[in-house]
DOMI-498486 format. One record per atom (N, C-alpha, C, CB): x, y, z; residue number from 1. Coordinates in pm, whole numbers. Glycine has a CB too. Layout:
N
+--------+--------+--------+-----+
|      u |      v |      w |   n |
+--------+--------+--------+-----+
|      X |      Y |      Z | NUM |
...
+--------+--------+--------+-----+
***
This chain:
68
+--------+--------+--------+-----+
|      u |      v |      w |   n |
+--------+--------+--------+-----+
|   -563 |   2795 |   -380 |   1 |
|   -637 |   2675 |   -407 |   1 |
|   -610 |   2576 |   -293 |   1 |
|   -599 |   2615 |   -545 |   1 |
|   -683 |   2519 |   -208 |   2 |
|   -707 |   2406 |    -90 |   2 |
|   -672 |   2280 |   -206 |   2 |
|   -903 |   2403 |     -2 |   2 |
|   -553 |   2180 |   -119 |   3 |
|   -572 |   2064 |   -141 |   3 |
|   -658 |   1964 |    -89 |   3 |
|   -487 |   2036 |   -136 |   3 |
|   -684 |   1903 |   -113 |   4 |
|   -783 |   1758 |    -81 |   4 |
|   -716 |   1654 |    -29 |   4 |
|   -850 |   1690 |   -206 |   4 |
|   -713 |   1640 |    111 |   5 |
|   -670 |   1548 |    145 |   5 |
|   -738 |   1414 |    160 |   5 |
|   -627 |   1584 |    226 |   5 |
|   -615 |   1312 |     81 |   6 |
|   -672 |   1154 |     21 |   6 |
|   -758 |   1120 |    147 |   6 |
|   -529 |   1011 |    -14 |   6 |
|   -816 |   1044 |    158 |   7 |
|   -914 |   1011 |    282 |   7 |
|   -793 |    874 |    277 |   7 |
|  -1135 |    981 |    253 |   7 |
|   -860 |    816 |    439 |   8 |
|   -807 |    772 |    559 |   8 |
|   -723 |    624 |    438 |   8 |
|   -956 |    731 |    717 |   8 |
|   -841 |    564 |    451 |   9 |
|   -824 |    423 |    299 |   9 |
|   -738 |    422 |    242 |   9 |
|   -906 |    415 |    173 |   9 |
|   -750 |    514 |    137 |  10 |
|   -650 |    505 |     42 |  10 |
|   -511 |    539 |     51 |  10 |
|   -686 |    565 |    -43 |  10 |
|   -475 |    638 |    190 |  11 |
|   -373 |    643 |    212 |  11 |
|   -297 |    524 |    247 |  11 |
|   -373 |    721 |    278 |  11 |
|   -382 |    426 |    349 |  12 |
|   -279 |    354 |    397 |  12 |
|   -290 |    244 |    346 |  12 |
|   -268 |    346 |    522 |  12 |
|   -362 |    232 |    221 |  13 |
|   -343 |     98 |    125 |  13 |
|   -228 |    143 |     56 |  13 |
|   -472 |     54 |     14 |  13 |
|   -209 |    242 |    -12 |  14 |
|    -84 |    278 |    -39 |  14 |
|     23 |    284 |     36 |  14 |
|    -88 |    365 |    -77 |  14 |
|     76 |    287 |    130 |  15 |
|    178 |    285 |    267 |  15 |
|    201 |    107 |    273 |  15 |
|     83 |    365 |    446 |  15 |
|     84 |     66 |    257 |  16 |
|     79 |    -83 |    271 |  16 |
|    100 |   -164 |    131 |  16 |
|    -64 |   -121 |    335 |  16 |
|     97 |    -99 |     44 |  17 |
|    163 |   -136 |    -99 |  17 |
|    344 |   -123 |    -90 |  17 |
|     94 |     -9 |   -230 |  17 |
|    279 |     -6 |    -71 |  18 |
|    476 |     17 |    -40 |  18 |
|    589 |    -67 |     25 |  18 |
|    503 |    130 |     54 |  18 |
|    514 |    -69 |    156 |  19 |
|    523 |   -172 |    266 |  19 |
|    574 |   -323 |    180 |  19 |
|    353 |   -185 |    353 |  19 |
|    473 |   -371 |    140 |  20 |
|    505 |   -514 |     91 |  20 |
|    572 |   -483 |    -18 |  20 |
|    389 |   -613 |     61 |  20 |
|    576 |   -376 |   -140 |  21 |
|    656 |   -382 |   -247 |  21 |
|    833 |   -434 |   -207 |  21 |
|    640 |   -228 |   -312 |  21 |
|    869 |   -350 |   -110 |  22 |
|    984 |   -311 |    -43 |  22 |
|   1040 |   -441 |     -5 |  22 |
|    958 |   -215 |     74 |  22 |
|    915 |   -545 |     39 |  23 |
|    939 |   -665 |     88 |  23 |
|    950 |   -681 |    281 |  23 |
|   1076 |   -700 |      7 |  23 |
|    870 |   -602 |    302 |  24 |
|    912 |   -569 |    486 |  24 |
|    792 |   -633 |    460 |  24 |
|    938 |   -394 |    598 |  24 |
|    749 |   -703 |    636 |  25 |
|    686 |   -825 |    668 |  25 |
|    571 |   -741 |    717 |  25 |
|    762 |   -937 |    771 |  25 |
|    481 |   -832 |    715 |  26 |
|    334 |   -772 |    766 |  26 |
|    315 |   -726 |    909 |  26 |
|    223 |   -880 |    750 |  26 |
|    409 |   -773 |    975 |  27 |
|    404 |   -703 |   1113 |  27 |
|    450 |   -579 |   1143 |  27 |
|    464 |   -769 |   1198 |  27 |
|    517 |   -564 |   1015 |  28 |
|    563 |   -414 |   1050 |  28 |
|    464 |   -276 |   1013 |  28 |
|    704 |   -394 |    968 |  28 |
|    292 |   -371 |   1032 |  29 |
|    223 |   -227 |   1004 |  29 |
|    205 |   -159 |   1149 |  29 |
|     62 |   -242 |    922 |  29 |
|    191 |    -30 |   1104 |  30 |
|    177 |     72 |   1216 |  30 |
|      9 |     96 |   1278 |  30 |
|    238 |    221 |   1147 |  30 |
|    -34 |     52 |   1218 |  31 |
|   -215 |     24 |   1222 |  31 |
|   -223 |    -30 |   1322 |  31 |
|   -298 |    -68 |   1116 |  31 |
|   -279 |     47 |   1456 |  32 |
|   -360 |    -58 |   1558 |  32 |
|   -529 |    -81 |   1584 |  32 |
|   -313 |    -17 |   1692 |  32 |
|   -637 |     30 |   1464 |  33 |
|   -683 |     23 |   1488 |  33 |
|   -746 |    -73 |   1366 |  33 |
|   -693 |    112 |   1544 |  33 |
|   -843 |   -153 |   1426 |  34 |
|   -890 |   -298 |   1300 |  34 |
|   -941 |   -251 |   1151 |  34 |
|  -1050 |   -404 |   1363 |  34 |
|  -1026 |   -224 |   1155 |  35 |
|  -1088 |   -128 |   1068 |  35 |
|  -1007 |    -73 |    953 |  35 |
|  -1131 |    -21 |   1146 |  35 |
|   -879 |     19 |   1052 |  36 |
|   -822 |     97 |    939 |  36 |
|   -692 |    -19 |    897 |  36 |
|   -766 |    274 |    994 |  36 |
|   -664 |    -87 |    977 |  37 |
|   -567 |   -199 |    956 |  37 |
|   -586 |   -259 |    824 |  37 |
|   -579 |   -308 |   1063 |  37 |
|   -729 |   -315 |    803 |  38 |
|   -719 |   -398 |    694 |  38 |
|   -687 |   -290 |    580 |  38 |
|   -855 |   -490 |    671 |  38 |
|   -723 |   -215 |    513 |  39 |
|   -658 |   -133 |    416 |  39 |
|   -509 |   -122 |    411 |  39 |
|   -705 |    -10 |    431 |  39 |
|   -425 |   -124 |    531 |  40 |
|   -286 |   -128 |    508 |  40 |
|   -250 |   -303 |    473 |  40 |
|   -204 |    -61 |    655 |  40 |
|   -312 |   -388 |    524 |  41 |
|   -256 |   -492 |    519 |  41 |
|   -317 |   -564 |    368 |  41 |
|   -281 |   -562 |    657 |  41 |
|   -454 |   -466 |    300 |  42 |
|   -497 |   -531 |    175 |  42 |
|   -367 |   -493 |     69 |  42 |
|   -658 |   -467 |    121 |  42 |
|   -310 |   -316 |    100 |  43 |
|   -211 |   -275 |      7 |  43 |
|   -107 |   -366 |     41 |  43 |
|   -170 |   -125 |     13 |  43 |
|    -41 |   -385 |    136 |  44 |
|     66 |   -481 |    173 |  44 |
|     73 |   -640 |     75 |  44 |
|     34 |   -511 |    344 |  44 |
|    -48 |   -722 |     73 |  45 |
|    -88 |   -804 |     38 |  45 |
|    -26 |   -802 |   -101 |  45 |
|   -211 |   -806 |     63 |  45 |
|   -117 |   -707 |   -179 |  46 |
|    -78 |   -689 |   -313 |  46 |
|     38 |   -604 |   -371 |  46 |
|   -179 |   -648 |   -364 |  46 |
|     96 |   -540 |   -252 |  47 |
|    242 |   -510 |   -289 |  47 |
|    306 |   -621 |   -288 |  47 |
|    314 |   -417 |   -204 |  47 |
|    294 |   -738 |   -212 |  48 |
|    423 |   -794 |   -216 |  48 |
|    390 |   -925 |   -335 |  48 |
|    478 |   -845 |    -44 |  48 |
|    255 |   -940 |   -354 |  49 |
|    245 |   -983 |   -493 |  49 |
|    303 |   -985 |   -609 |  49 |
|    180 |   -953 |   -524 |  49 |
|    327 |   -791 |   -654 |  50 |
|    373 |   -723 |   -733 |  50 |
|    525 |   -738 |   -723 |  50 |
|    320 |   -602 |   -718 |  50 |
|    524 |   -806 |   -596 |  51 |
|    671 |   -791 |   -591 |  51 |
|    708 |   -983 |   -608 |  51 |
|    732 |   -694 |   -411 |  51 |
|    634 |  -1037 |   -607 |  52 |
|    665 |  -1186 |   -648 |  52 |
|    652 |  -1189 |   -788 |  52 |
|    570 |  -1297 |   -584 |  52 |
|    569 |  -1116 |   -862 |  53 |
|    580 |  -1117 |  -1023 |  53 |
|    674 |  -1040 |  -1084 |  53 |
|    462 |  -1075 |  -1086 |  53 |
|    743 |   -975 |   -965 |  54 |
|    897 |   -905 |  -1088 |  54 |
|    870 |   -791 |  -1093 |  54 |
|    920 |   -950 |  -1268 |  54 |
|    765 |   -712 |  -1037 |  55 |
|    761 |   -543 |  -1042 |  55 |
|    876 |   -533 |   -914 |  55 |
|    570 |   -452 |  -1001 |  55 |
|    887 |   -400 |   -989 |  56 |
|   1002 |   -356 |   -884 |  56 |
|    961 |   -172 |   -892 |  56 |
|   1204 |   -410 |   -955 |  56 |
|   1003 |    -91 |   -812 |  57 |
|    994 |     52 |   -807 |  57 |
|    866 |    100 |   -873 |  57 |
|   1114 |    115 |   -871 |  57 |
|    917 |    207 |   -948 |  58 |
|    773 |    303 |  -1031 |  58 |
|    723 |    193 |  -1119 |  58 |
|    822 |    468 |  -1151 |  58 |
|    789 |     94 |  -1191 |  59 |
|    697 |     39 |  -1299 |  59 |
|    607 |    -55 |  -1167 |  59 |
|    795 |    -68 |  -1454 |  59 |
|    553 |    -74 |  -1091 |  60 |
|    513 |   -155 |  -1003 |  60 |
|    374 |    -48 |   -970 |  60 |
|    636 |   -195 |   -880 |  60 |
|    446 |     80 |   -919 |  61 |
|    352 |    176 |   -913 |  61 |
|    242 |    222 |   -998 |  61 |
|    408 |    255 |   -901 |  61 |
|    312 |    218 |  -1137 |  62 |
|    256 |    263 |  -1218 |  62 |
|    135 |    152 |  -1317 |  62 |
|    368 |    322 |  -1277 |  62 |
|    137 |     36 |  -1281 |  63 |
|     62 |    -28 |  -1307 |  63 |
|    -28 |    -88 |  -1250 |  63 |
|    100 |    -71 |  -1346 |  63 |
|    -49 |    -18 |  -1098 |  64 |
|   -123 |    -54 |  -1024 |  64 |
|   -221 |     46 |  -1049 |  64 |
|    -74 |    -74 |   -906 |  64 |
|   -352 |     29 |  -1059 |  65 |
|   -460 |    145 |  -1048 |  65 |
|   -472 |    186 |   -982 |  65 |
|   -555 |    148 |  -1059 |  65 |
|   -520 |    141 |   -818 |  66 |
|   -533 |    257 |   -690 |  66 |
|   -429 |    327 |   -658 |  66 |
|   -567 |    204 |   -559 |  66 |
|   -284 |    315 |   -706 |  67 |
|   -254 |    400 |   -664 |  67 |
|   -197 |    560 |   -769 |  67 |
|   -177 |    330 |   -582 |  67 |
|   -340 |    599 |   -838 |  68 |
|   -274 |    688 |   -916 |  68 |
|   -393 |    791 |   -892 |  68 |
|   -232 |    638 |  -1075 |  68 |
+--------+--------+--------+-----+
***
């Protein structure tokens, strides 16, 4: 059986959730190209949201919708 690999987006909104969950600063995305940038820096955004309201680890994960 072939897996499906997540397309470009959703990967790195997730990387960029992570990113800000963790609490590391927005400069530390690896994205140079614009386009695909904003998806890391939209997940970033709302990771570190999640992380100003008191989520922390999997329960943070797990109540986020995109990333399931």
């Amino acid at each position: 059986m072939k897996r499906q690999k997540r397309d470009k987006a959703s990967t790195l909104f997730n990387r960029g959730f992570q990113a800000g969950l963790s609490g590391k600063s927005h400069d530390d995305c690896p994205v140079k190209v614009i386009d695909l940038r904003s998806h890391w820096m939209s997940g970033w955004r709302e990771g570190r949201e999640a992380q100003w309201n008191g989520m922390v680890g999997v329960s943070a994960i797990q109540a986020h919708p995109a990333l399931h």
